[in-house]
TINU-605158 format. One record per atom (N, C-alpha, C): residue in three letters; z, y, x. Coordinates in pm, whole numbers, padded with zeros to 5 digits, always signed. Example, Ala and Ser with C-alpha at 12.3 -4.5 7.8 and 13.67 -1.06 7.14 Angstrom:
<kolnus>
Ala+00780-00569+01319Ala+00780-00450+01230Ala+00780-00330+01320Ser+00708-00225+01285Ser+00714-00106+01367Ser+00787+00003+01290
</kolnus>
This chain:
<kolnus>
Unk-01720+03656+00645Unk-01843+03600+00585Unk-01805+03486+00491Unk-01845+03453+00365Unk-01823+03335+00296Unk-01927+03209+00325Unk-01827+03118+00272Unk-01902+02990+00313Unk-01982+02963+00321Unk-02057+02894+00372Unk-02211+02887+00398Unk-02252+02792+00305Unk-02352+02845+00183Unk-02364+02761+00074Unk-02395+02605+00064Unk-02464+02597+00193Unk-02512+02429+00182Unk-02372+02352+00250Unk-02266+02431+00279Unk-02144+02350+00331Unk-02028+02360+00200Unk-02090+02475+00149Unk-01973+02479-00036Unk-02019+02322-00079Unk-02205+02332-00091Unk-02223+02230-00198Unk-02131+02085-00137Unk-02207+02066-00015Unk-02115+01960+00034Unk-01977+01906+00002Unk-01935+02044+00005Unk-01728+02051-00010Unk-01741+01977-00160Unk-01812+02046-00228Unk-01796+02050-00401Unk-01831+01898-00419Unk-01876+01795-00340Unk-01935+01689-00387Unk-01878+01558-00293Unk-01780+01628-00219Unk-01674+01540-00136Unk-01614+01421-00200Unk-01626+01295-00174Unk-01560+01150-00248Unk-01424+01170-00232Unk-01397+01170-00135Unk-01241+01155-00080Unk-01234+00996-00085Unk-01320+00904-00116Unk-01266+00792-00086Unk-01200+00744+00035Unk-01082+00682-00059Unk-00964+00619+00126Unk-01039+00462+00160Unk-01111+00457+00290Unk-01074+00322+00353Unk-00979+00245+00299Unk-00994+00113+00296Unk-00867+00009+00359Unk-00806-00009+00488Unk-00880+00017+00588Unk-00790+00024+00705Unk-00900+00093+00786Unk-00823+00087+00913Unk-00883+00134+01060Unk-01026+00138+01036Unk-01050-00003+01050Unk-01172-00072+01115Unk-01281+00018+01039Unk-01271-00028+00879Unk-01349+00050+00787Unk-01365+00184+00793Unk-01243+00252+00843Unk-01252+00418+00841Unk-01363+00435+00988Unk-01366+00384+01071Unk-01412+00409+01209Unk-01568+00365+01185Unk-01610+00272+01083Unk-01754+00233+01036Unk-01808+00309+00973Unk-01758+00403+00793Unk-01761+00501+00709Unk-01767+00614+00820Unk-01676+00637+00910Unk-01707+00804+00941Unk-01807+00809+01071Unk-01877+00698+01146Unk-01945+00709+01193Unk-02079+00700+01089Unk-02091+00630+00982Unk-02217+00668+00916Unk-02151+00808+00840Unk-02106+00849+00782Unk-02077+01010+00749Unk-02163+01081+00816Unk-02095+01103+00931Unk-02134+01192+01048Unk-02271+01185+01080Unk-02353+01045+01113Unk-02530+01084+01135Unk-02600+01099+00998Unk-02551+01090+00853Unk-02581+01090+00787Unk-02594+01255+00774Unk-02500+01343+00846Unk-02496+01481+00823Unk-02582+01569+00915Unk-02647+01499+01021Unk-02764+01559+01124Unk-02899+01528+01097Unk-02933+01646+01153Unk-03106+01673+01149Unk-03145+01537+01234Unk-03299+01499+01192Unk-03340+01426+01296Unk-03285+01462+01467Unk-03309+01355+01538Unk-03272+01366+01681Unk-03408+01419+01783Unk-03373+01449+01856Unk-03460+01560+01920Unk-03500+01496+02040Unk-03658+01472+02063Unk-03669+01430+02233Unk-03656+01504+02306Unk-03608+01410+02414Unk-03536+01488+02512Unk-03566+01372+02646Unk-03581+01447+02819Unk-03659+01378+02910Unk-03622+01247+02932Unk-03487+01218+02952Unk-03446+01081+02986Unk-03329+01018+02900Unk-03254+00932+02881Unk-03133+00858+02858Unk-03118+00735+02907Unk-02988+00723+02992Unk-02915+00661+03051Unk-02824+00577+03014Unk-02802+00442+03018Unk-02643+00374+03011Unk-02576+00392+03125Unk-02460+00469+03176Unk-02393+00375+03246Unk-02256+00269+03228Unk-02304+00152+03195Unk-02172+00033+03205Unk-02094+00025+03279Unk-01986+00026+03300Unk-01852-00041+03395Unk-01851-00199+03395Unk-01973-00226+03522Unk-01998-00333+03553Unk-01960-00396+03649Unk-01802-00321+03714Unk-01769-00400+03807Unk-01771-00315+03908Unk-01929-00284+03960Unk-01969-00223+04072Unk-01925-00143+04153Unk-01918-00106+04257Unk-01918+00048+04346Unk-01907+00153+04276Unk-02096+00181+04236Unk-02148+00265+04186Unk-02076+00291+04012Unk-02077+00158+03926Unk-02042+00220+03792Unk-01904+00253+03773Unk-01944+00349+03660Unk-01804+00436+03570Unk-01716+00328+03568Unk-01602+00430+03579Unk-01435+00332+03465Unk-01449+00311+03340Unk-01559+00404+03279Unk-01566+00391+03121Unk-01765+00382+03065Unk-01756+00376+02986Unk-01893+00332+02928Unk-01962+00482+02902Unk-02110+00512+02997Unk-02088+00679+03016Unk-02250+00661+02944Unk-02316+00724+02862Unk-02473+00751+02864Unk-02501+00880+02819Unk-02611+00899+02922Unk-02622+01029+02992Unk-02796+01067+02950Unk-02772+01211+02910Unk-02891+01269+02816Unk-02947+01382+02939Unk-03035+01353+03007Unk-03189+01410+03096Unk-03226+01517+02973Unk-03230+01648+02983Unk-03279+01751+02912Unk-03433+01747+02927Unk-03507+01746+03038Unk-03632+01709+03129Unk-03665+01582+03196Unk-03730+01620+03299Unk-03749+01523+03417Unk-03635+01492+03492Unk-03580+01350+03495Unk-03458+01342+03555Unk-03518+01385+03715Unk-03626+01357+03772Unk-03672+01366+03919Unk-03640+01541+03938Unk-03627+01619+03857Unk-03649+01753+03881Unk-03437+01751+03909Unk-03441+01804+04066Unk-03278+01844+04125Unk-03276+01931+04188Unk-03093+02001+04201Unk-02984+01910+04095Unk-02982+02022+04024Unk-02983+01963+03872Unk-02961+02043+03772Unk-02764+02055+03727Unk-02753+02136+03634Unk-02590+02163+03627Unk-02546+02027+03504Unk-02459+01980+03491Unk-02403+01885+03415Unk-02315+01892+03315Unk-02267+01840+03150Unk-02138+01872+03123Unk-02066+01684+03089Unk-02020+01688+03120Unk-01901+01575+03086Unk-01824+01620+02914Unk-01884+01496+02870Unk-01857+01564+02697Unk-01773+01437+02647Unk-01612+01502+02574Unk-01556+01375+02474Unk-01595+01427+02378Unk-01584+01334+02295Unk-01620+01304+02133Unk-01469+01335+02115Unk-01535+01378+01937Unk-01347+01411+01889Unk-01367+01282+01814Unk-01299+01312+01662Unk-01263+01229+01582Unk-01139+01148+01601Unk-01038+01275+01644Unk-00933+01284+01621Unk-00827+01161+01738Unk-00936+01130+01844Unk-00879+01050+01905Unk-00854+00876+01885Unk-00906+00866+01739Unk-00929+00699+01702Unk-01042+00646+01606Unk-01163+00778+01607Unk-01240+00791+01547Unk-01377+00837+01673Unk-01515+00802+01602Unk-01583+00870+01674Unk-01671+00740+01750Unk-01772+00784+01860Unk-01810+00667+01908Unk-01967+00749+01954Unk-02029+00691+02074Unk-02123+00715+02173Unk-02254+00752+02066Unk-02250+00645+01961Unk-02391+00663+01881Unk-02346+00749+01805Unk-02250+00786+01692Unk-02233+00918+01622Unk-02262+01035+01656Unk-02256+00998+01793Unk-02276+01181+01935Unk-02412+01190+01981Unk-02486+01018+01965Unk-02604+01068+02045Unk-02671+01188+01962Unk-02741+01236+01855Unk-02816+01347+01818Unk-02758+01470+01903Unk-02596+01498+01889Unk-02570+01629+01923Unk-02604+01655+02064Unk-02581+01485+02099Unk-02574+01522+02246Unk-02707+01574+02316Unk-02832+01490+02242Unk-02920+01507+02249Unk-02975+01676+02235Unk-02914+01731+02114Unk-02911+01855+02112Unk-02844+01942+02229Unk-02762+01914+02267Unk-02693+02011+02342Unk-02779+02001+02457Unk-02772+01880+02554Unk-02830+01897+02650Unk-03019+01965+02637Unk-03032+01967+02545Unk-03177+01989+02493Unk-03197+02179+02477Unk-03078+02222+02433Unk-03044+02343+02468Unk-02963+02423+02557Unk-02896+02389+02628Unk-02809+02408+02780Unk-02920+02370+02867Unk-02995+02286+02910Unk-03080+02280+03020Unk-02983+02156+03102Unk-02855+02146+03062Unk-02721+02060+03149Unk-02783+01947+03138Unk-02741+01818+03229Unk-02786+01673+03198Unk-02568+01663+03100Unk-02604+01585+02938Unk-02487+01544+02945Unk-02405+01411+02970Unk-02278+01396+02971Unk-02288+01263+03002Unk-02118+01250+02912Unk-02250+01159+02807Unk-02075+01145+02696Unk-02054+00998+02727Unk-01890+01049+02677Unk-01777+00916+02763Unk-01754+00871+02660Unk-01715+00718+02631Unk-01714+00661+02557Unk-01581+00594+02608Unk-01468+00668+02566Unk-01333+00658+02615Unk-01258+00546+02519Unk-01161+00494+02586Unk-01107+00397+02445Unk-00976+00473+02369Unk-00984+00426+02221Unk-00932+00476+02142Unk-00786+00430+02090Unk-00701+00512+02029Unk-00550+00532+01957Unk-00609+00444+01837Unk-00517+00366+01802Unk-00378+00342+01795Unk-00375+00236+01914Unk-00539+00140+01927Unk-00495+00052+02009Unk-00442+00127+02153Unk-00525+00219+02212Unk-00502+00293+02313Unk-00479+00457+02298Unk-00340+00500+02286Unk-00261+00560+02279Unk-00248+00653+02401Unk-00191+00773+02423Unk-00183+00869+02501Unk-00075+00806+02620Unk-00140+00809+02704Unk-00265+00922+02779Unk-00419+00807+02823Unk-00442+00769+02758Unk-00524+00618+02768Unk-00676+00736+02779Unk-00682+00751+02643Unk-00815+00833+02608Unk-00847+00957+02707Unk-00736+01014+02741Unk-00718+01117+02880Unk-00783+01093+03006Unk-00675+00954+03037Unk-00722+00884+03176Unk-00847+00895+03175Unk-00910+00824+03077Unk-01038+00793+03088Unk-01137+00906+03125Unk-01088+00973+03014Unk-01157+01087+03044Unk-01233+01170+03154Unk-01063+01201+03222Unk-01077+01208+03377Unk-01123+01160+03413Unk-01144+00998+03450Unk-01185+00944+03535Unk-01314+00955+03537Unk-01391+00963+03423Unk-01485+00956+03382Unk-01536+01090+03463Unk-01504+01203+03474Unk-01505+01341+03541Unk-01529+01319+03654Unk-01442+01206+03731Unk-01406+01220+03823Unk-01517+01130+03909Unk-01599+01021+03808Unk-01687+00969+03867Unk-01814+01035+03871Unk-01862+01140+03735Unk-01945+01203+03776Unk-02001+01267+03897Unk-01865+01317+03905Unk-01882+01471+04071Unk-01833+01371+04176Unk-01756+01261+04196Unk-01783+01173+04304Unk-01934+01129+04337Unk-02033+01104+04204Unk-02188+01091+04233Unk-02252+01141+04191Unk-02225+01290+04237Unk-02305+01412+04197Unk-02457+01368+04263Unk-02467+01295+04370Unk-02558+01283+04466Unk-02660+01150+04396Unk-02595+01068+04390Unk-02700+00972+04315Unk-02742+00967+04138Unk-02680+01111+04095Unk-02725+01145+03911Unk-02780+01237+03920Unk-02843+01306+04048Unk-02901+01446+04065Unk-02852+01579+04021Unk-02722+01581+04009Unk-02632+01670+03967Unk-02624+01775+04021Unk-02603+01912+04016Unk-02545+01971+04088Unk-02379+02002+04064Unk-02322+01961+04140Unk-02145+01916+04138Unk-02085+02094+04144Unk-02141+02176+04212Unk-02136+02300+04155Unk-02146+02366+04033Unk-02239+02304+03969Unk-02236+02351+03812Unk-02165+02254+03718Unk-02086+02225+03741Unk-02028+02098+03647Unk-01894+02118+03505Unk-01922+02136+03434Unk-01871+02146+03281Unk-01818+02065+03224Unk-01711+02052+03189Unk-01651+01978+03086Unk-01608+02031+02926Unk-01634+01965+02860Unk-01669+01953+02692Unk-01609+01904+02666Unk-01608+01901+02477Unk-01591+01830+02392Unk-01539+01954+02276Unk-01564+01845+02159Unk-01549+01910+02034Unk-01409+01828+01987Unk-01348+01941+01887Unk-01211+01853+01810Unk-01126+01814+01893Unk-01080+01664+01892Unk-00967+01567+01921Unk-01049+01580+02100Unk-01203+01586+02137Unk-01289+01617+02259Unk-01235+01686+02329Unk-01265+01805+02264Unk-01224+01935+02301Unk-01034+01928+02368Unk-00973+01824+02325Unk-00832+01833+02366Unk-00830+01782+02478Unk-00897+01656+02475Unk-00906+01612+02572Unk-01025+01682+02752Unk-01090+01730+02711Unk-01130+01813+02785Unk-01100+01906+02840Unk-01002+01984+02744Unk-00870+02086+02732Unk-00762+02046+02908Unk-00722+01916+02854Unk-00630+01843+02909Unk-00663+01776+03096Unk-00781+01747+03035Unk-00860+01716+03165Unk-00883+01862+03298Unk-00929+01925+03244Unk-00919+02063+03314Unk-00768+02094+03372Unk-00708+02063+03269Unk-00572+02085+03363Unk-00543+02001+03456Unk-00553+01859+03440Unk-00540+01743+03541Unk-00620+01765+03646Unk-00775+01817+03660Unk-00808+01824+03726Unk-00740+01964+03846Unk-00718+02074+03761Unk-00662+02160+03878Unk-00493+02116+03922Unk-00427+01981+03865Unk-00272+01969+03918Unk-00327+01853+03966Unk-00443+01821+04014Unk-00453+01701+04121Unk-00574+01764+04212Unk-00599+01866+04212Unk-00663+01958+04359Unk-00858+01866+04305Unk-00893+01854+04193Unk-01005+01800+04197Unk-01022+01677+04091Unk-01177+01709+04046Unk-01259+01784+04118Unk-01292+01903+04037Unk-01348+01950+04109Unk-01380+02129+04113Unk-01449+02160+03965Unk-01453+02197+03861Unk-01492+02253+03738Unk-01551+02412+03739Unk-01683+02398+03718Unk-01693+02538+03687Unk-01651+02578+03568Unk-01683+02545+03463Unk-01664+02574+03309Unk-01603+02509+03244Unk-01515+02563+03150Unk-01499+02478+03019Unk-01559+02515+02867Unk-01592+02398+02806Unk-01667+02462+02688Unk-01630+02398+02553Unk-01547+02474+02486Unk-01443+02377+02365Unk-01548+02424+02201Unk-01527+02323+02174Unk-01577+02316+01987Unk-01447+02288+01906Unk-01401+02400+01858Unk-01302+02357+01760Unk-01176+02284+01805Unk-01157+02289+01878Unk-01059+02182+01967Unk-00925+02209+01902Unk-00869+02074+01927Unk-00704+02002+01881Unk-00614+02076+02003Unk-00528+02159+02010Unk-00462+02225+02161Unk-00363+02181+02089Unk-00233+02196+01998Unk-00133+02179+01982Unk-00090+02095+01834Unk+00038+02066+01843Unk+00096+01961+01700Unk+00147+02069+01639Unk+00147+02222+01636Unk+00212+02282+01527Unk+00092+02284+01423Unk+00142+02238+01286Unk+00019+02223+01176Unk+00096+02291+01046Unk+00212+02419+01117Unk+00178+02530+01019Unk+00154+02645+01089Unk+00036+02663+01107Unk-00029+02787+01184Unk-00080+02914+01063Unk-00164+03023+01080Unk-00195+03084+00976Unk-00287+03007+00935Unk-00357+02934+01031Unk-00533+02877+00973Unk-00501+02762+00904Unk-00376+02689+00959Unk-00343+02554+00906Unk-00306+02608+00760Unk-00246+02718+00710Unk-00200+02743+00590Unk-00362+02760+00487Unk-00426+02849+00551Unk-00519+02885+00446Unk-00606+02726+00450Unk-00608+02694+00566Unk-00730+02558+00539Unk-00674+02440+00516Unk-00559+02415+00501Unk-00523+02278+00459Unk-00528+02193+00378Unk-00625+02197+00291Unk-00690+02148+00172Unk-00846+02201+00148Unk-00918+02119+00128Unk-01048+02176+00062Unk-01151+02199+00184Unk-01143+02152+00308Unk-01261+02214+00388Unk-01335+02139+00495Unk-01293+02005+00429Unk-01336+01857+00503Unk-01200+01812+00592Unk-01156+01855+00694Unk-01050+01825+00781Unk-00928+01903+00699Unk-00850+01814+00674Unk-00686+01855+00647Unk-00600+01845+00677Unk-00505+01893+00679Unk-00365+01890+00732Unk-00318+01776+00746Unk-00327+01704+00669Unk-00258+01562+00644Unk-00360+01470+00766Unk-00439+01492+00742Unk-00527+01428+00832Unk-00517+01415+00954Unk-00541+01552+01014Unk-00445+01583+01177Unk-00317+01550+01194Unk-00235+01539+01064Unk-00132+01470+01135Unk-00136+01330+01140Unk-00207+01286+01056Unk-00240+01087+01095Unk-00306+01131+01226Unk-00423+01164+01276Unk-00432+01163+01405Unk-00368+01193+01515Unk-00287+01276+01491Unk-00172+01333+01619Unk-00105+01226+01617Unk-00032+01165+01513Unk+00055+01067+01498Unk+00026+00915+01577Unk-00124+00944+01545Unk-00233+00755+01580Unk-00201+00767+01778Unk-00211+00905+01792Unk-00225+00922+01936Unk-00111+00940+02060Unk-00003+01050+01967Unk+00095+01046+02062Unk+00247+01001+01979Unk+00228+00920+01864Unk+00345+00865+01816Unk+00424+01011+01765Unk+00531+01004+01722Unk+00631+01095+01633Unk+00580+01238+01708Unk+00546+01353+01635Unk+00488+01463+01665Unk+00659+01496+01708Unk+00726+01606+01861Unk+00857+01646+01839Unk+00781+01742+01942Unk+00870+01854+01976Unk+00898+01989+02104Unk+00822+01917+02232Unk+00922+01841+02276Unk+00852+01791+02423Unk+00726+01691+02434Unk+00628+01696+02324Unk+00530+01653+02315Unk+00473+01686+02515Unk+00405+01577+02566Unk+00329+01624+02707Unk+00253+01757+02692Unk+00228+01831+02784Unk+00121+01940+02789Unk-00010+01862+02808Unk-00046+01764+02864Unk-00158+01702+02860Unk-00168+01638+02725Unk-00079+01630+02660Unk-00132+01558+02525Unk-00138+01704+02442Unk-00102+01797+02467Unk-00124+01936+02367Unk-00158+02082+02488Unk-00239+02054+02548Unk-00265+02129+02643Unk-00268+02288+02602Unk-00255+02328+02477Unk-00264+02466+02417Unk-00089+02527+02476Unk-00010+02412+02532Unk+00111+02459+02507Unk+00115+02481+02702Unk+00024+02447+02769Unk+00049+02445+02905Unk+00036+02628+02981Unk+00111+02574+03078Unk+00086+02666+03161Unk-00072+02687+03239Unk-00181+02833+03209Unk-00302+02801+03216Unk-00338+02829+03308Unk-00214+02894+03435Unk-00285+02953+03545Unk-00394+02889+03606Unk-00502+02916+03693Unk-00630+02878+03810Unk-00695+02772+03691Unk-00725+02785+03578Unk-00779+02709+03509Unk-00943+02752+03547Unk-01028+02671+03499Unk-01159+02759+03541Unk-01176+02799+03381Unk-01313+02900+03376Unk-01365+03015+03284Unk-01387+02900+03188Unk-01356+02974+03045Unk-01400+02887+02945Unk-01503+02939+02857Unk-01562+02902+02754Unk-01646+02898+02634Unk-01560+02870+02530Unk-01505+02880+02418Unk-01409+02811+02295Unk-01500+02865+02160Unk-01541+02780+02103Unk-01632+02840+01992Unk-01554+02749+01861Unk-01507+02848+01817Unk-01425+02812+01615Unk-01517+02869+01495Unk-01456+02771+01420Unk-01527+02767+01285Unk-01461+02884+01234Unk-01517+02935+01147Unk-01457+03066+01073Unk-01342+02981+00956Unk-01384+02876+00859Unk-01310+02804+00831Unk-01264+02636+00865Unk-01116+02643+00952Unk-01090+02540+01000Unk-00948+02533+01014Unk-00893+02465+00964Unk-00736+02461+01005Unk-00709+02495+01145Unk-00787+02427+01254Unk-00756+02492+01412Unk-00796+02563+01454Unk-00828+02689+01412Unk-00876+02796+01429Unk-00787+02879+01502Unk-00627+02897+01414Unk-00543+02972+01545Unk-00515+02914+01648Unk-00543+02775+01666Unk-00463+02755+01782Unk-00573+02762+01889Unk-00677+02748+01864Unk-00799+02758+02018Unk-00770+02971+02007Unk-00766+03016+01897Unk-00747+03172+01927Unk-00644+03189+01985Unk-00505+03128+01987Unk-00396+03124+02075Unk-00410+03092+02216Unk-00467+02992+02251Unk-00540+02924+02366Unk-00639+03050+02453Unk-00725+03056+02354Unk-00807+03181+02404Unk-00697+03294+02465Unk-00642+03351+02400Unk-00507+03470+02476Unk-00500+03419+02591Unk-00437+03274+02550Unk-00313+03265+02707Unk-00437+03243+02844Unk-00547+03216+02790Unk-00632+03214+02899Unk-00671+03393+02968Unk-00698+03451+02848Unk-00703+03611+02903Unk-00562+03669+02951Unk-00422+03647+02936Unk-00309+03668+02995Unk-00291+03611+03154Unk-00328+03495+03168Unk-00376+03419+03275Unk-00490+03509+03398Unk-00559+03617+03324Unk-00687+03619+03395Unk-00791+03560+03415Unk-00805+03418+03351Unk-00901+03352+03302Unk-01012+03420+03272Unk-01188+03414+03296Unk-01268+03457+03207Unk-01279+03334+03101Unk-01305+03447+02981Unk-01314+03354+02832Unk-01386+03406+02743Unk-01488+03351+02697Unk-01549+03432+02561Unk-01515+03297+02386Unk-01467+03379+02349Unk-01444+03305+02240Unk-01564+03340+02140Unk-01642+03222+02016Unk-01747+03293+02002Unk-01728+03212+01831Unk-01720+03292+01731Unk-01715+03264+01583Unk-01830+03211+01533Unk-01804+03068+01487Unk-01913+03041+01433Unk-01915+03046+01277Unk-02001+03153+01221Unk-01916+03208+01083Unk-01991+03130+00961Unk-01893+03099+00871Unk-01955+03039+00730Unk-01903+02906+00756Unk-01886+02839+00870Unk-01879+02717+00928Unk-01758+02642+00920Unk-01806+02524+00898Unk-01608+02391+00898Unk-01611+02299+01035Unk-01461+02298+01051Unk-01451+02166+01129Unk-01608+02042+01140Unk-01593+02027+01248Unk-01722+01899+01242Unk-01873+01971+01242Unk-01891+02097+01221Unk-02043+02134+01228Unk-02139+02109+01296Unk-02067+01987+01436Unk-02173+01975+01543Unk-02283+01870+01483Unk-02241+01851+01389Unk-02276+01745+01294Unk-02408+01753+01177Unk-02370+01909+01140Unk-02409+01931+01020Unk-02518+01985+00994Unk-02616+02044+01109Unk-02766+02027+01124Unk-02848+01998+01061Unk-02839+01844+00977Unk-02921+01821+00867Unk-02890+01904+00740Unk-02763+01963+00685Unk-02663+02026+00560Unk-02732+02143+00598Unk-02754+02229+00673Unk-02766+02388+00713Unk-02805+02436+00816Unk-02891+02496+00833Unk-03001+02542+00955Unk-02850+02648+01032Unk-02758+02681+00976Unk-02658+02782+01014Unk-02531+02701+01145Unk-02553+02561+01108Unk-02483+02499+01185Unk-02535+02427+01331Unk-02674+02478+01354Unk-02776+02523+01480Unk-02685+02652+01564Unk-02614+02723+01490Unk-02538+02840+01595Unk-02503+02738+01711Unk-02427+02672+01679Unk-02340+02661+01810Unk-02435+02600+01904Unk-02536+02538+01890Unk-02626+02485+01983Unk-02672+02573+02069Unk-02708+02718+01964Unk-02805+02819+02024Unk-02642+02911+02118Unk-02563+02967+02056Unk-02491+03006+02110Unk-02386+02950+02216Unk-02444+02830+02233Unk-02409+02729+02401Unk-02500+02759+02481Unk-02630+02774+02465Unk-02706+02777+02529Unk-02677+02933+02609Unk-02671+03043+02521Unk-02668+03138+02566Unk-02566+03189+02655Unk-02393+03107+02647Unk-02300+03142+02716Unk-02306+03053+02833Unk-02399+02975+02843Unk-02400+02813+02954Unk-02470+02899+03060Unk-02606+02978+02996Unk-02731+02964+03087Unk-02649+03101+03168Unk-02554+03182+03101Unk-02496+03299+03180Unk-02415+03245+03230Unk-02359+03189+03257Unk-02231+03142+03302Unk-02277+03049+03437Unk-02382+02977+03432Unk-02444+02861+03524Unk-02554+02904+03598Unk-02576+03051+03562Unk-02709+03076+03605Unk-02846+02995+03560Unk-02864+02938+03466Unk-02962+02825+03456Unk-03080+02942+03421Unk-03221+02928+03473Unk-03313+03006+03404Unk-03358+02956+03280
</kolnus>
């Protein structure tokens, strides 16, 4: 299928302006990004939770999107990272999607607001991650959860880390994951793939780009990179069932289709699901093209089979 015209015009009208540093790039691409979504969608409840010390609160800064009535239990959950490459990104850039997703899954979500590369470097953004996982389904009971239906996410640099997390969680016996559900996801540092060849220029995310982020995160890209920092390269046995949904054009396109295999070689269930016309970042792009609504609608449809949700 060719590009999806309201994502050509976009391409065709791209600044390319460079930041001066960090700080500025992490300000610019969080207004980018809501600048590229539809209005935000009501939805029953939203939550902070702070790491205030307490018992009860997260290791990391968690707020959590009620699809409905939070009183109505236990509904199924997903635990969602943000990409943006691992030093990019941030809780408010995500609220719309998140808002969306949980608004179409029926899931309560609960995005982590993990800390970021260069200051915090691999396995920092990981840990968190986990932990963040790990506090959910520890209080499945007081978020009205059901710890049985419980999902982990993320899109991009997310998606790796979610990737990664799934594995941590089955080489530390817990906790228990039903699903995984990847957007475009970062699995490995090889960045000459077939997709990396055709997309490495011209399609918002570039080559050069992923490698400043691989670089921001796990220092000199080499072979013995961790499997938790490139989880595409791990061993996938007893992983739980995934979801992996790619852009038709995206530099990481082979490697979640590589990923996808080793999960069906594994015996893994997996549906991999094309989101066509589409670039890197579409969770985004809602306001640009009614076409970049697939993946919302086509979450919904692999979640509610997969979770049983009516």
């Amino acid at each position: 299928m060719p590009l999806d015209p309201a994502i050509a015009a976009f391409l065709a009208q791209e600044a390319g302006i460079k930041p001066a540093s960090l700080a500025e790039l992490r300000v610019r691409t969080d207004a980018e990004l809501i600048a590229m979504q539809a209005p935000p969608e009501a939805i029953g409840c939203i939550r902070e939770f702070p790491p205030d010390g307490s018992d009860l609160a997260p290791p990391v800064p968690i707020r959590a999107y009620w699809p409905g009535d939070p009183e109505i239990r236990p509904v199924p959950a997903i635990v969602f990272a943000h990409g943006g490459g691992w030093c990019l990104g941030s809780l408010d850039a995500y609220d719309t999607p998140c808002r969306s997703l949980a608004k179409a899954t029926g899931c309560v979500v609960f995005s982590v607001d993990y800390r970021l590369a260069p200051e915090h470097p691999f396995p920092v953004p990981l840990d968190d991650v986990y932990a963040a996982l790990r506090w959910v389904a520890d209080h499945a009971a007081m978020l009205a959860i059901d710890e049985e239906r419980l999902v982990v996410a993320g899109d991009s640099a997310g998606g790796n880390l979610a990737a990664a997390a799934a594995l941590i969680a089955r080489d530390r016996a817990g906790p228990k994951i039903a699903h995984q559900l990847h957007f475009y996801p970062a699995l490995d540092i090889d960045l000459d793939t077939p997709s990396y060849r055709e997309f490495a220029e011209g399609y918002y995310l570039t080559r050069e780009v992923m490698r400043f982020c691989w670089e921001t995160y796990v220092g000199r890209l080499t072979e013995n990179v961790s499997v938790y920092a490139a989880p595409g390269r791990a061993d996938v046995a007893a992983l739980p069932s995934a979801t992996v949904l790619i852009c038709e054009f995206d530099p990481l396109r082979t490697e979640a289709e590589s990923y996808v295999q080793k999960l069906k070689q594994s015996g893994i269930p997996v549906k991999i699901v094309l989101l066509e016309g589409l670039i890197h970042a579409c969770l985004h792009m809602t306001g640009l093209t009614s076409a970049a609504n697939a993946l919302f609608t086509k979450s919904k449809k692999e979640l509610r089979e997969v979770l049983s949700i009516g």
